[in-house]
N, C-alpha and C positions, 0 to 999 in steps of 0.2 A: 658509608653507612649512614642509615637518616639518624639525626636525633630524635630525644623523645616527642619534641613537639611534632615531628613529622611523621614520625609513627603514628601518634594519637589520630594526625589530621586523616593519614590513610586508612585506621582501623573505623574511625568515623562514618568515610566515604564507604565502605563497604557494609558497613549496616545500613547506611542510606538506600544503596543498592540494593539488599536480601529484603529490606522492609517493603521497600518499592515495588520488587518482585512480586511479597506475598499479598500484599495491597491489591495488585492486579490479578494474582490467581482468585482473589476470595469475591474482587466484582464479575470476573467472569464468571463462575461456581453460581453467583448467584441473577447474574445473567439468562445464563445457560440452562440455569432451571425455572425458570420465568417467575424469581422473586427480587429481582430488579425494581427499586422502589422507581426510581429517573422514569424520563420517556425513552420510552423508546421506536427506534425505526420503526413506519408507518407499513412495511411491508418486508418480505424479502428483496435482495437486491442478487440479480441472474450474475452467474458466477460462470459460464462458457470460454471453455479456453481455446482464444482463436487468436490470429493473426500474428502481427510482427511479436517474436520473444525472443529471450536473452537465456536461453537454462544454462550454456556457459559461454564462454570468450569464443570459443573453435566453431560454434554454430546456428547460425540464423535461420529463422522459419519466418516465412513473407508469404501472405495470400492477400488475396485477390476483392476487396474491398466491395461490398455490393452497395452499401449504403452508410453514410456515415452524416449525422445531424445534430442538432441542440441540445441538449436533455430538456424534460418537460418539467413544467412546475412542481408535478410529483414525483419525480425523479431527483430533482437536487434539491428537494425538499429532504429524501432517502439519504444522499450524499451527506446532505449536513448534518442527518440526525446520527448517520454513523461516524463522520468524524466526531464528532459530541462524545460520541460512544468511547470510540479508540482514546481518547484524553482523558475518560473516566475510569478506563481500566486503569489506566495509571495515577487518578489522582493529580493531575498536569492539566495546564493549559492550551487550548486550542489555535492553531495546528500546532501537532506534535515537532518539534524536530529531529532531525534523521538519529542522533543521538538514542532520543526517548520511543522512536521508531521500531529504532533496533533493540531494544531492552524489552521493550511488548513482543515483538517477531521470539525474543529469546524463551517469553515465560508460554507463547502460546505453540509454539513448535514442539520445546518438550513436555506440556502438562496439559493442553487444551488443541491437541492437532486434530482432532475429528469434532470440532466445532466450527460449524461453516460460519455462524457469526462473529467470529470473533478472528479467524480469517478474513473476513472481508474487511470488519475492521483496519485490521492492520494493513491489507491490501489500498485499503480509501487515504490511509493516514499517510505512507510510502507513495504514491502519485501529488499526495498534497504537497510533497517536498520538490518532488521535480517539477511539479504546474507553477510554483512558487520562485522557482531559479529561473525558468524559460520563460513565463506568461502562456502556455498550455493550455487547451482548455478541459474542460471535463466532456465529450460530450456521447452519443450511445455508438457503436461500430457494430455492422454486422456483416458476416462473410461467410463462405459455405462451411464453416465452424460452429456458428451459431453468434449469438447477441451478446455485448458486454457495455458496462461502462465504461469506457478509454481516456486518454488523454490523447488529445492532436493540436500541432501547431496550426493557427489561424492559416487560413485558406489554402491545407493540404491534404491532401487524402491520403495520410498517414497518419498509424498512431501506434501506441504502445497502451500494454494492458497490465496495469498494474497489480488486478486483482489476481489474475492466473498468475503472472511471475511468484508470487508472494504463496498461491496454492502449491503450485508445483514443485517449490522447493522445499513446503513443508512437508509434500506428502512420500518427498523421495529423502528426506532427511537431510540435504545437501546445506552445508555451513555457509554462510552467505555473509558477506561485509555491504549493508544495504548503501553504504554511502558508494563502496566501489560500483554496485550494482545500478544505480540511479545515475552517475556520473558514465556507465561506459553507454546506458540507455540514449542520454541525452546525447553523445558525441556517435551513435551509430544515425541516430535517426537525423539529424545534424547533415551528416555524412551524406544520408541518402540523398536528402534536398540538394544538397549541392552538386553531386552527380547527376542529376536531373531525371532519378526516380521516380518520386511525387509526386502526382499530378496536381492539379489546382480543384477546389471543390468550392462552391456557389456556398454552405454554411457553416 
């Protein structure tokens, strides 16, 4: 049984957590209604669900890579403004970690799921975790799916899409442990390279 000091410390940490939450519902709210005093992203960022995905353990979807390149100036200029963004839903520091990741993924799945910005958000904040453990990079992929931001390891013509993974699962309501979901990403794509997959790409 805990003592009191233990209890205290627990009942603490869970107001920390509800305040947190409603911190983040009320920048999104005010986000979402275009009274967001901050900057904000200089554009939409394309949100097309294509290529290599994870929706669960039993099944992979792999296509066919038509072009994959650097992001432009004004493309991770977009990137940065929305990680910015994803840290200020929560009143947190940039980059988020998968912890504070998944606590955003929680408040915008069930209170703000048909806000595409704030999906991406949390789509840009979840890649920043695994570009972060691999050295990844950001850059744009397009395949007969259409155009996204991705993450691919240096000179592979492979990636993974952080923003559809992160749509997908909110719009099917599917419960997600983002640390399992990031760590099984890394170790399929991992996989492939070393079955020799992947081909090799010039940027």
């Amino acid at each position: 049984m805990l003592d009191h000091a233990e209890e205290g410390f627990g009942h603490r940490r869970a107001l920390e957590r509800r305040s947190g939450a409603a911190r983040a519902c009320r920048t999104i709210e005010r986000f979402c209604s275009g009274r967001l005093p901050k900057k904000r992203p200089r554009s939409p960022l394309p949100c097309a669900s294509i290529g290599f995905e994870l929706p669960n353990r039993q099944r992979l979807i792999v296509s066919t890579i038509l072009e994959i390149r650097s992001l432009s100036r004004d493309e991770e200029g977009d990137r940065q403004d929305v990680l910015a963004l994803a840290a200020q839903y929560l009143d947190s520091a940039s980059p988020l970690t998968i912890e504070k990741v998944q606590e955003l993924y929680q408040v915008v799945a069930e209170s703000f799921r048909d806000y595409d910005k704030a999906q991406i958000a949390v789509g840009i904040a979840f890649g920043e975790t695994i570009s972060e453990m691999t050295g990844w990079e950001w850059v744009r992929v397009t395949d007969e799916y259409g155009s996204e931001m991705s993450l691919s390891p240096p000179d592979y013509a492979i990636a993974c899409h952080p923003i559809s993974m992160i749509q997908k699962r909110i719009a099917t309501g599917e419960p997600v442990d983002l640390a399992e979901l990031r760590d099984e990403t890394i170790e399929v794509i991992k996989r492939r390279i070393a079955e020799g997959f992947a081909k090799g790409r010039s940027t």
